[in-house]
N, C-alpha and C positions, 0 to 999 in steps of 0.2 A: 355557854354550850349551845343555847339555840338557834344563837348568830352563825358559831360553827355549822352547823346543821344546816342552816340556808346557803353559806359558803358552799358548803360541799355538793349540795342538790343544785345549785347553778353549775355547778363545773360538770357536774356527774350528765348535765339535761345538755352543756355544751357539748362535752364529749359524743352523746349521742347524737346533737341536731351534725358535727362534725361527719361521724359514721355512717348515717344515715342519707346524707349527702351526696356519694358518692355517689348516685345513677344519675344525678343532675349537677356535677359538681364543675371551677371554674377556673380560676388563675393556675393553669398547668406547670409542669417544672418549670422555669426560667433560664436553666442552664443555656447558655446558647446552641442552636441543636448541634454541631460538630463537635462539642466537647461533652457532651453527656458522658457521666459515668453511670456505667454500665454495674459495676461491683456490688455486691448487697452490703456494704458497710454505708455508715454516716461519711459524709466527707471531710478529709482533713481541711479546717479555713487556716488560714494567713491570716494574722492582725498584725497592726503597727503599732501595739497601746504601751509598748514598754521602749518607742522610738528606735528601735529594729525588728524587724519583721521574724514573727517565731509564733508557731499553734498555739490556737487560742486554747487548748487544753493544757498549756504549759505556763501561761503566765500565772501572774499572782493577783491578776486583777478582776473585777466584776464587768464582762463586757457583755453587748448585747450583737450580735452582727447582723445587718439586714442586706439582702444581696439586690445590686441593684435592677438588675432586668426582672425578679420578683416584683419587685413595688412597681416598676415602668407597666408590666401586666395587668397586677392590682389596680390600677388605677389609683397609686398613690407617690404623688411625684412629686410633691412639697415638703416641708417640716412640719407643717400642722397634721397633715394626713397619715404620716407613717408613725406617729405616737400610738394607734391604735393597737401596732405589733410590738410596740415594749410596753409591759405593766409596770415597769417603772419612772416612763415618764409620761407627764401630761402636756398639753399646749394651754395657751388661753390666747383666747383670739379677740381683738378689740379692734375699733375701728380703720385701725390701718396698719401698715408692715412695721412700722417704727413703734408701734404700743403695744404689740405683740410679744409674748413670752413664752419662754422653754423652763417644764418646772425639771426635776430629775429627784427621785425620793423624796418632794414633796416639797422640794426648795427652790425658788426661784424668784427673782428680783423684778417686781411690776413696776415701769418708768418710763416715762417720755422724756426724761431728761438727757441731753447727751452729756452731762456731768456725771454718771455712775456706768458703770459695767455693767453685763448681764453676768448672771450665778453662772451659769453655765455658757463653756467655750465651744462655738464651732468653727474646726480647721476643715478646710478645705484644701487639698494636695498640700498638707506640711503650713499653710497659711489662716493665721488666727482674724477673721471677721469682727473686729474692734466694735461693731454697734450690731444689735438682735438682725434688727431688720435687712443689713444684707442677705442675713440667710435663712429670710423667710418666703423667699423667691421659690421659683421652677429648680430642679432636680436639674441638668443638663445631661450629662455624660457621664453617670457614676456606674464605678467599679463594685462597690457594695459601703456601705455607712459602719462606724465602729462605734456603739455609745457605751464609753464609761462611766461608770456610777460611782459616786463619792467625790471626794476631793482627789483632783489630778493637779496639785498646783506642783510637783518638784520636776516634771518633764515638759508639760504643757505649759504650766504658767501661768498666762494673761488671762484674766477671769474666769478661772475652774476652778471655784470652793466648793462645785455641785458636784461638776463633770463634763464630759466633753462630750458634743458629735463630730468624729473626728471622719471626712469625709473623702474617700480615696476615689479619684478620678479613673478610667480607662486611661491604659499605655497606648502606644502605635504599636502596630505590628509589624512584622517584618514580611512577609506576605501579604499581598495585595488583599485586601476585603471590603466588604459594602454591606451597607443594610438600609431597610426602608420599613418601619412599622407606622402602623395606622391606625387610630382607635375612633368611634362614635359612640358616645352614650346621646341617651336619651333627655331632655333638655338642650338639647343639639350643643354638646361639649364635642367638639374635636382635638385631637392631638394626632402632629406629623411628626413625627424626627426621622434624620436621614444619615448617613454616614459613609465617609469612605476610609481607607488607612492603608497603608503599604511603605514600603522601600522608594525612597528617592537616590539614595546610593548605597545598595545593598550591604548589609552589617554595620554600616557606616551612618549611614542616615535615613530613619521612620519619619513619617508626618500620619495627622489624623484630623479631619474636621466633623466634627456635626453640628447640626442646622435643627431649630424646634419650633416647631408653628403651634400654638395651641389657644382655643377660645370658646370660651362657656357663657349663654347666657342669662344663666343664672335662674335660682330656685325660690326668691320670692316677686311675686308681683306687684308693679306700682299700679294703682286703679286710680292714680290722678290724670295720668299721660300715657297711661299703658305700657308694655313691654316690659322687661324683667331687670332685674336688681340681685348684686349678689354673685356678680360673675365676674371673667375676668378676659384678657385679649394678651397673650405674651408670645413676643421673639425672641428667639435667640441662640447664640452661637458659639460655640469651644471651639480651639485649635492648639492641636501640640506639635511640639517638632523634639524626637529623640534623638540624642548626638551621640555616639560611643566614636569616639577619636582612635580610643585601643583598649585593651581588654581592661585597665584600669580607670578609666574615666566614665562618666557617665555625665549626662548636659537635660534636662529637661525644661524647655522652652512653652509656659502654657499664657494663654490669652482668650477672656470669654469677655461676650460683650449677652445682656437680657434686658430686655425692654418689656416693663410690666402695665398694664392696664386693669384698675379694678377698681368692684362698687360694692364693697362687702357693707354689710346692709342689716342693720339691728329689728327687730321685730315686735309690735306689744305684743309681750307674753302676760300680763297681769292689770289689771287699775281701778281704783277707788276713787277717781277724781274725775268729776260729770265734765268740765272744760279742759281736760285732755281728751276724754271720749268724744267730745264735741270736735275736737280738734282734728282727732286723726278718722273720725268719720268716713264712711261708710267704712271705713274697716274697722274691726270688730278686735279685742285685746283675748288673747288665748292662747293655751299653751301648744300649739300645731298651728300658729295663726304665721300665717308666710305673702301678707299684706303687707305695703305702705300706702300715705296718701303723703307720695313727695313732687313738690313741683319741681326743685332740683335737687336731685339725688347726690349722694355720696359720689364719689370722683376720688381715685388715690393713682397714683401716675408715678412709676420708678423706671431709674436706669441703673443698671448695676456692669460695673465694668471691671475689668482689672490684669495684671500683667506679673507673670513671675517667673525665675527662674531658678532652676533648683539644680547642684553639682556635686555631683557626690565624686570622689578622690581616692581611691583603694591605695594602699603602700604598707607594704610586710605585716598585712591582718588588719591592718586599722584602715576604719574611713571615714574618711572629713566631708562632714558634709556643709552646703551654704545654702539658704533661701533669703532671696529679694523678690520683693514684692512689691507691689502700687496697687493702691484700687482707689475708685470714685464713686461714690453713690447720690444719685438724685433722687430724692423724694420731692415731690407737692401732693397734698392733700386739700379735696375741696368737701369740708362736713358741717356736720352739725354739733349744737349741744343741747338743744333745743328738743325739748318731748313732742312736736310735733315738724323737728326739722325746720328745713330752710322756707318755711311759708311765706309766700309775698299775698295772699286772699287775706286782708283786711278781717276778713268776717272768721277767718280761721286764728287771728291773733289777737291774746290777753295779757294784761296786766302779769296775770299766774305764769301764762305760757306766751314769753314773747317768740319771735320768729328768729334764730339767730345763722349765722352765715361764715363757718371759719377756713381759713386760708391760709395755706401752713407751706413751707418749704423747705428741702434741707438739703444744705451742701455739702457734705462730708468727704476728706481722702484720710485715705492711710499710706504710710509708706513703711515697712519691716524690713528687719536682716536679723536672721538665725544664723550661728556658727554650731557644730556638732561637729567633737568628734567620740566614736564609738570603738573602742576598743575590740583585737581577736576575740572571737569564739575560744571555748575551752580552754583559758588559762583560769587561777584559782580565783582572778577578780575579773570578771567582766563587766563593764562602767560606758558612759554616757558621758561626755562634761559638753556645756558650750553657756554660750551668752547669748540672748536676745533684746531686741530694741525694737522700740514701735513709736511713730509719731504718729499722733491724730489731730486733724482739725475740722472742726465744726460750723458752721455757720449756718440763723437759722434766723427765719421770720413769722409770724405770726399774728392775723389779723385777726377781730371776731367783728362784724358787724350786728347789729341789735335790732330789730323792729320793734318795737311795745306797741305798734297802736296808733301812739299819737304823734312819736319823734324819728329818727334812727342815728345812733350814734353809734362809733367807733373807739375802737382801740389796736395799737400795735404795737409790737415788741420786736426790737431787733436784738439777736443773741449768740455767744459763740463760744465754747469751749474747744482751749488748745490743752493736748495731753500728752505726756514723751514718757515711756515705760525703760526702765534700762534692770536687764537680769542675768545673773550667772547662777547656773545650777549644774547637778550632777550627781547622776543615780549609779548605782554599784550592786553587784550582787558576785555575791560571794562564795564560792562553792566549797565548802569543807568535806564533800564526800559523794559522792555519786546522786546520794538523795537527799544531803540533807545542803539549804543552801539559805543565805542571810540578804535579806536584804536594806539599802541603806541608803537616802538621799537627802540633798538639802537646796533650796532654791533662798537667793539675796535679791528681794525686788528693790526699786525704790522707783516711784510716781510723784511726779511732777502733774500739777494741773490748776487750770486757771481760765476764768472766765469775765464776759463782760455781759453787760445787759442794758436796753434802754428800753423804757414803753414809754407811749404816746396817749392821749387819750381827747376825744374831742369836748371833753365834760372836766370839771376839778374836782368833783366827788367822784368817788363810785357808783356805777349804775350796774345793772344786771348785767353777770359775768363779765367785771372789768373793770379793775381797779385804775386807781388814779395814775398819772405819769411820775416816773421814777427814774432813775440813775444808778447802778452801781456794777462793780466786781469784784475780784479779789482771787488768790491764789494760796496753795498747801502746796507740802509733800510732805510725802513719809517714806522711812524703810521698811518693809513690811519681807517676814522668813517664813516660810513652808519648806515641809519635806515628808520624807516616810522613812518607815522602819520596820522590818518583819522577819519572818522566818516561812519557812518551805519544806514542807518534808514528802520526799515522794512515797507513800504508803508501798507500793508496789509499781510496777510498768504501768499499771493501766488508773491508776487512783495517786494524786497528789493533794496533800493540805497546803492551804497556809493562814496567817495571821498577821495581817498587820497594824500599824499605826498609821493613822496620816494628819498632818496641820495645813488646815486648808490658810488661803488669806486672797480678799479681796478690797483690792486699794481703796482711798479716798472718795468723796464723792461730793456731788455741791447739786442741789435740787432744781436746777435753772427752766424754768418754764414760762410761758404768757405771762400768766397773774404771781409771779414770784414777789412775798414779800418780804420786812426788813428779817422774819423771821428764819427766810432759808440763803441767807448771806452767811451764814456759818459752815464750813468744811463738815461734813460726815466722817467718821470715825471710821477706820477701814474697818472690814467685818473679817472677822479669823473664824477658823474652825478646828474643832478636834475629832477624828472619827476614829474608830476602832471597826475591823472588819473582820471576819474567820470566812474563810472559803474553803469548799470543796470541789474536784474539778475528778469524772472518772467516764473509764468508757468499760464495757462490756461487750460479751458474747462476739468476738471478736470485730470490735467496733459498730456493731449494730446499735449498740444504745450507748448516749453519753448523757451525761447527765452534769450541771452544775450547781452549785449552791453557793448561795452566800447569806452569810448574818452580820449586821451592820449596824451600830449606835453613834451617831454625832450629833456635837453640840456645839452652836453658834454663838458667839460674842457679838456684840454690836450690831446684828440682824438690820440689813437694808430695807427697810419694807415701805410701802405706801400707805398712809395715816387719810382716813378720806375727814378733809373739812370742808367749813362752807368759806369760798371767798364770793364778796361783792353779789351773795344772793344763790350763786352756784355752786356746786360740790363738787370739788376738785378732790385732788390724788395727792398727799402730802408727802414726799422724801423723807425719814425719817432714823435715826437709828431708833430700832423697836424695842430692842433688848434683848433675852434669850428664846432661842428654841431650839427643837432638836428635832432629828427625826429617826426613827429605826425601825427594822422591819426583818425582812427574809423574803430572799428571792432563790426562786428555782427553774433553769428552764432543762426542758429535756428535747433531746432527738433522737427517733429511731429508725431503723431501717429495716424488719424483720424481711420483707424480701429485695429483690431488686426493685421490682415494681410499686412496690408502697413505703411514703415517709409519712412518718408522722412527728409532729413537735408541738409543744405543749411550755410554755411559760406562765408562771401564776407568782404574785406580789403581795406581800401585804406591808403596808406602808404607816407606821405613827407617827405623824407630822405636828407636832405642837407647840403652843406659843408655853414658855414657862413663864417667862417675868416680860409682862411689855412693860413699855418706858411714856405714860400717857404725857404727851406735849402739852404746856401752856396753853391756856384759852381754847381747850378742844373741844371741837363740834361735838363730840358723840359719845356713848360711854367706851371710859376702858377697862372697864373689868372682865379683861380676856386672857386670862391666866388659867391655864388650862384646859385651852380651845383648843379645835383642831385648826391648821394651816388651812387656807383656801387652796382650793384645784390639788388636793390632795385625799384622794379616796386607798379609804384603806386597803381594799381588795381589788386588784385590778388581775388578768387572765387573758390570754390569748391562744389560742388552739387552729392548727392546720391539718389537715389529711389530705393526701396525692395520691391519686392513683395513676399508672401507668401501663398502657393497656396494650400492646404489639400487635397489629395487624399482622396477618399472613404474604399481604399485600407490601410489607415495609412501611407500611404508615402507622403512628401510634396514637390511642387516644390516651387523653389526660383528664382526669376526676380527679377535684380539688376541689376543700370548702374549707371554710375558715369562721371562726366564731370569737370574737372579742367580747369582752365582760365587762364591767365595774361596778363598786358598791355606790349608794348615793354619796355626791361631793359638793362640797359649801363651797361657793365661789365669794364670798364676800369673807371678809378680815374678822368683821363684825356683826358675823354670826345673823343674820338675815333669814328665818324663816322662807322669806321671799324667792332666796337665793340659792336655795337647795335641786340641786340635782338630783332626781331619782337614781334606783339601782335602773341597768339597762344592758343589752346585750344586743350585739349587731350580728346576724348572718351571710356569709356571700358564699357566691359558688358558681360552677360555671361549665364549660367542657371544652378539648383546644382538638385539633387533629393537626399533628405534625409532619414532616417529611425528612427523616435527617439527610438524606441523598440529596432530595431537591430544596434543601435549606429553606423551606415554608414553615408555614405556623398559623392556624386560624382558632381564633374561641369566640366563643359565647360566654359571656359573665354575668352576673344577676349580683347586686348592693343592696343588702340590708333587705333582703327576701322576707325579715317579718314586719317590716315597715313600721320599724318602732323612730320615731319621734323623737327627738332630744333635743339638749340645748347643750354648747360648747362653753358657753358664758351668760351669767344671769347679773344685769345690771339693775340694783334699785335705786329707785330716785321717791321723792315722796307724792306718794298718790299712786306711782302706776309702776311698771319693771320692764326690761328689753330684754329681748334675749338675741345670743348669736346661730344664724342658722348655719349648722353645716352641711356639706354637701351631702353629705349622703342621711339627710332628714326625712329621709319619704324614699320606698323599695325606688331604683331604676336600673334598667338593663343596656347592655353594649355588646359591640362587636371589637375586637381587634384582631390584626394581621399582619405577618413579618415575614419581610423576604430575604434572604442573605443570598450575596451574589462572591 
C-alpha cells in the first residue's frame, strides 16, 4: 500500500508539473499545419498491426502509436530516445549499435552475437530488420511508429516473441509540396531535413525525397585531449516513387541510404579500486560524473542501406500484396574493454588494469519476399494468408590488442553466420454477429542456421581478455509454430472487449563471439512463449476521450538471456538458454480532447518482469540463485503524460503550450542483482512554446529537456572495483530552437 501511495503521488506531482506548464510549455501540435483538425474530438489513427489498415480503437491488439513529426519536434528521432513515450518499453544502450537492445514488457534478448534474434521485431515499410542494430539509426521520414506488445509472431513472424516496432514511412503526394525544418540545441546538436514530393505523371506517378544532416557534439568531456565524447555526425537519405498503373494496382518503390558517425561513451559512475582512480585521473568516478581521460576515444561508424518494393493487386475484394527487399549494413567499431580505455601512457597501465584496443567490424545483408493475400471486408470470415522468407549473412572481425605494461599482444577472430527463415501463416476473424467476432491464427516457421569461427592469438595460453586460437562451426534447424486465438465483443458503439491467446516462438541460436569457447558450440534451444491478454478499447463524450486497457500474463521457455562469465581474466556476456520467466503487468493509456484547443494524454505501465527458474551453466563465474529476481531494464512502474495547448491569435497565427513529463520506478540493469546497478526512481520534464502560421505554413518553438535537471543513467555496468554508466542525452536541463517551413 505504501508503494501504491508513492506511485500515485509521482503521477498526481506529474500531472501537475504537466498543468502547470503550460505559460512556458513546448513540442506544439505536430500535425502538419494544413491538416490540423480543427474538431473537439481525439482523432481517429490508422494502424496496420492486424496487416490491413483499420482504427486503432477496433483492433484486438495492445498498440502504442507515436506520430512522427511529434517526436521530429521532441527532439526524439532515434529508437533509444522515443522509449521515453511508451511505459512499456525500455532501451539499453551499450557501447555501440549492434549491442544495443529493445526491451518491450520487460523482455528483451542482450547479444552481440549475430547467431540469435532480437525479442523484439522492427518493420520498417512492411520490411523486418533481421539484426537490432539496423534500427538503432536516425528516424528518416516517418509517417508515425506502431508498437505492439506481447507476441506478434502469427502475422509478423521473424523475431516477435515481444513485439514489434512496426515503422510506417511517408507516401508521395500527389500535389506538389516541400518543407525545410531546422532544429539547434545547446551542446551545438543540429538537425537539417529537407523535402520535396509531388506528381511526376499526375494520378499516374508521385515521387518524394528527403535529405537529413544532423550532428551533436556530445555531452561528456575528454580532459585528456579535450573536446567532447558521446555524440554523433549522420547523413542521410529516403526516396519513393508511387505507381498507380490504374485504380487496381498499386507499385511502391523506396530506397534509403544513412551514414552514421558516433562515440557513445561510458562514464565512472562508482569505484573502490585506488589503480583505476589512478588510472582515469584527474577525473573523478560519480554519479553526474560526464568525464573521461581517453587518448583514443570510442569511434562506432555505420552505413545503413536498403531497397524494396512493395505491390499491392486489388481483384473482386481481395488484395495480394508482395515485398522484396535488400538491405546492407556496415558496422566498425573502434573501443575499449579496458576500465581505463584505450591508454598508450605507460604510467597510466597495470597489471590490474591493462590498456586494451578493440576493432570490430560487420558486414551483414538481408534479402526478403513477403506474399499476402488479404481477403474482402464484411464477409463472415475475414483472413490474412501469405508466406515469408528471409536470407541473412553475416560476416564479422574482431581484434583486441592488450598493453600490460611490459608486452602487447593480440588476438583475432574471423566469424560468420549464414541464416534462411521460410514461413506460412494466416490469421482469420470471424464475425458471428455485428459484435461479437472470433479470432484465430497460426504461423509454420522453420530456421535454418549456421556458422564458422576462427581466432588467432599471438600467445598459446590465454592472456588478459583473449583466449587461445581455435577452429570451429556447426549448423541446426528447427520447425518452430506460433499463433493466436481470441474472442471480441463490441460492449456498445463506442466500447469493445477482447481476449486473447497468443504462442510466441523465437528460432535457434548459436552464441558466436571473439572469445567463443568449446562451450557455446552447441545450438540454443529456440525460446517459445505463452501469453494470455484481456483488453479494453472505448471512447466517450463524443470522442473527446478514449481510453484503452490492457491486462497481460506471459511465460517463456527456454529464455535467451546473457549469463555474465569470466573469460581469459575478463567478463564477458554468456548466450545462454536461462530457463523460465514471465512477465505481467497492466497498461493504460488515455486521450482527451475536452476542447479544440486542448489535448491531453496520459499512459502509465506497470510491468512484473521475472526470472522463475534460471538454468545456472557449468563452471559459472557468479552466483545463481536468481529465482525470483526481477528481469534487468525492467521497472515496474513506468508513465508518461503530455498537455497541448492551442492558442488562435486574432492575427491568424496560433501559439502552442505543450509539456510533457516521463516517469519510472527504480530499474536493475544487471541479471545478477547488483546493488551497484540500481537505477533510481526518476522523472524527466520538457516543455516549450511554438508560434505557427497555417496560411504561411511556418512553425517556430522554443523547447526546454529535462527543466528539473535531474541526472540519470540509461545503463549501469559493474565490473570489479568500480561501475560505468551510460550518459544520455538528455542528462543535464538543455534548450533549443526549432523551425519549419512548408512551401
Amino acid at each position: 500500500m505504501k508503494s501504491n501511495k508513492k506511485i500515485l503521488g509521482a503521477l498526481s506531482t506529474g500531472a501537475l508539473l504537466v498543468a502547470s506548464a503550460y505559460a512556458g510549455a513546448a513540442e506544439a501540435d505536430p500535425t502538419p499545419i494544413a491538416n490540423r483538425d480543427e474538431s473537439a474530438s481525439v482523432p481517429s489513427v490508422t494502424v496496420n498491426a492486424t496487416r490491413r489498415n483499420a482504427s486503432l480503437q477496433s483492433v484486438p491488439v495492445a498498440v502504442s502509436v507515436l506520430d512522427g513529426d511529434a517526436l521530429n519536434n521532441a527532439n526524439r528521432t532515434s529508437i533509444d530516445t522515443i522509449v521515453q513515450e511508451v511505459p512499456s518499453v525500455t532501451f539499453r544502450q551499450q557501447g555501440g549499435n549492434k549491442d544495443s537492445t529493445i526491451f518491450v514488457r520487460g523482455i528483451g534478448t542482450i547479444s552481440t552475437s549475430p547467431g540469435v534474434e532480437p525479442t523484439v521485431s522492427t518493420v520498417v515499410d512492411g520490411v523486418v530488420y533481421a539484426r537490432p542494430g539496423q534500427a538503432t539509426l536516425d528516424l528518416l521520414d516517418i509517417e508515425h511508429i506502431e508498437i505492439l506488445r506481447g507476441p506478434q509472431g502469427t502475422l509478423f513472424g521473424k523475431n516477435a516473441s515481444s513485439g514489434v516496432l512496426n515503422v510506417i514511412g511517408r507516401k508521395s503526394t500527389q500535389e506538389s509540396t516541400g518543407f525545410v525544418d531546422a532544429s539547434w540545441y545547446e551542446g551545438n546538436e543540429k538537425r537539417v531535413r529537407a523535402g520535396v514530393s509531388g506528381a511526376i505523371n499526375p494520378g499516374v506517378v508521385a515521387a518524394s525525397v528527403t535529405a537529413l544532416y544532423a550532428d551533436y557534439d556530445g555531452n561528456v568531456k575528454n580532459v585528456h585531449a579535450g573536446g567532447d565524447l558521446n555524440g554523433y555526425d549522420r547523413k542521410g537519405v529516403r526516396g519513393r516513387v508511387d505507381i498507380t498503373p490504374n485504380k487496381d494496382l498499386d507499385i511502391a518503390l523506396i530506397a534509403d541510404y544513412l551514414r552514421s558517425n558516433s562515440s557513445p561513451t561510458f562514464t565512472a559512475y562508482k569505484s573502490t579500486a585506488a589503480a583505476f582512480n589512478a588510472g582515469i585521473a584527474p577525473v573523478v568516478a560519480g554519479t553526474e560524473n560526464r568525464q573521461v581521460n581517453a587518448d583514443i576515444p570510442s569511434d562506432i561508424r555505420d552505413k545503413n542501406k536498403g531497397l524494396s518494393a512493395q505491390v499491392d493487386y486489388r481483384f473482386n475484394g481481395y488484395t495480394l500484396t508482395s515485398i522484396t527487399a535488400v538491405r546492407d549494413w556496415d558496422n566498425t567499431q573502434y573501443t575499449s574493454t579496458s576500465a581505463i580505455g584505450n591508454a598508450a601512457e605507460a604510467s597510466r597501465i597495470t597489471a590490474a588494469f591493462p590498456a586494451t584496443r578493440d576493432i570490430g567490424t560487420v558486414e551483414f545483408s538481408q534479402a526478403s519476399q513477403e506474399l499476402r493475400l488479404a481477403s474482402p471486408k464484411g464477409d463472415f470470415a475475414d483472413y490474412v494468408v501469405g508466406a515469408y522468407y528471409l536470407h541473412g549473412k553475416d560476416r564479422e572481425t574482431y581484434q583486441r590488442i592488450v598493453n600490460n605494461g611490459t608486452a602487447v599482444n593480440s588476438g583475432r577472430a574471423d566469424y560468420g553466420v549464414k541464416s534462411d527463415s521460410y514461413s506460412l501463416f494466416g490469421e482469420s476473424t470471424l464475425n458471428f454477429s455485428p459484435v461479437w467476432r472470433a479470432i484465430a491464427g497460426a504461423r509454420w516457421t522453420k530456421d535454418e542456421l549456421s556458422y564458422d569461427h576462427a581466432r588467432t592469438s599471438t600467445q598459446a595460453v590465454a592472456f588478459a581478455g583473449v583466449q587461445p586460437a581455435v577452429r570451429n562451426s556447426g549448423s541446426t534447424n528447427e520447425d518452430g509454430y506460433s499463433g493466436r486465438v481470441g474472442l471480441q465483443y463490441d460492449i456498445s458503439r463506442d466500447v469493445n472487449t477482447y481476449a486473447t491467446y497468443s504462442r510466441g516462438y523465437k528460432g535457434p541460436a548459436y552464441n558466436v563471439f571473439f572469445n567463443m569457447l568449446s562451450r557455446d558450440t552447441l545450438a540454443l534451444k529456440p525460446e517459445t512463449s505463452d501469453s494470455f491478454e484481456l483488453g479494453l478499447k472505448a471512447s466517450a463524450f463524443d470522442r473527446k476521450l478514449t481510453a484503452n486497457l490492457a491486462v497481460f500474463s506471459t511465460k517463456y521457455d527456454n529464455y535467451q538471456a546473457n549469463f555474465y562469465d569470466t573469460v581469459a581474466g575478463a567478463v564477458v556476456t554468456r548466450l545462454i538458454n536461462a530457463g523460465d520467466v514471465s512477465t505481467k503487468g497492466v497498461e493504460l493509456d488515455i486521450n482527451a480532447r475536452p476542447t479544440r484547443a486542448l489535448t491531453l494524454t496520459a499512459s502509465l505501465a506497470y510491468t512484473d518482469a521475472t526470472i522463475d527458474s534460471f538454468n545456472c551453466p557449468p563452471a559459472a563465474a557468479a552466483s545463481c540463485n536468481l529465482n525470483g529476481k526481477p528481469l534487468p531494464f525492467s521497472p515496474k512502474w513506468k508513465s508518461f503524460t503530455r498537455a497541448n495547448y492551442a492558442l488562435p491569435l486574432e492575427n491568424g497565427l496560433i501559439v502552442d503550450l505543450s509539456a510533457d513529463y516521463s516517469w519510472q520506478a527504480k530499474t536493475q540493469y544487471d541479471l545478477f542483482q547488483s546493488p551497484d546497478a540500481i537505477q533510481g526512481a526518476y522523472g524527466v520534464v520538457n516543455a516549450g512554446i511554438a508560434l505557427s502560421s497555417p496560411v504561411g505554413g511556418w512553425r517556430v518553438a522554443l523547447v526546454g529537456k529535462n527543466l528539473a535537471n535531474k541526472s540519470y543513467a540509461t545503463n549501469l555496468v559493474t565490473s570489479t572495483g568500480y561501475v560505468t554508466r551510460a550518459v544520455p542525452r538528455d542528462d543535464e536541463r538543455y534548450f533549443g530552437i526549432t523551425a519549419r517551413k512548408e512551401f
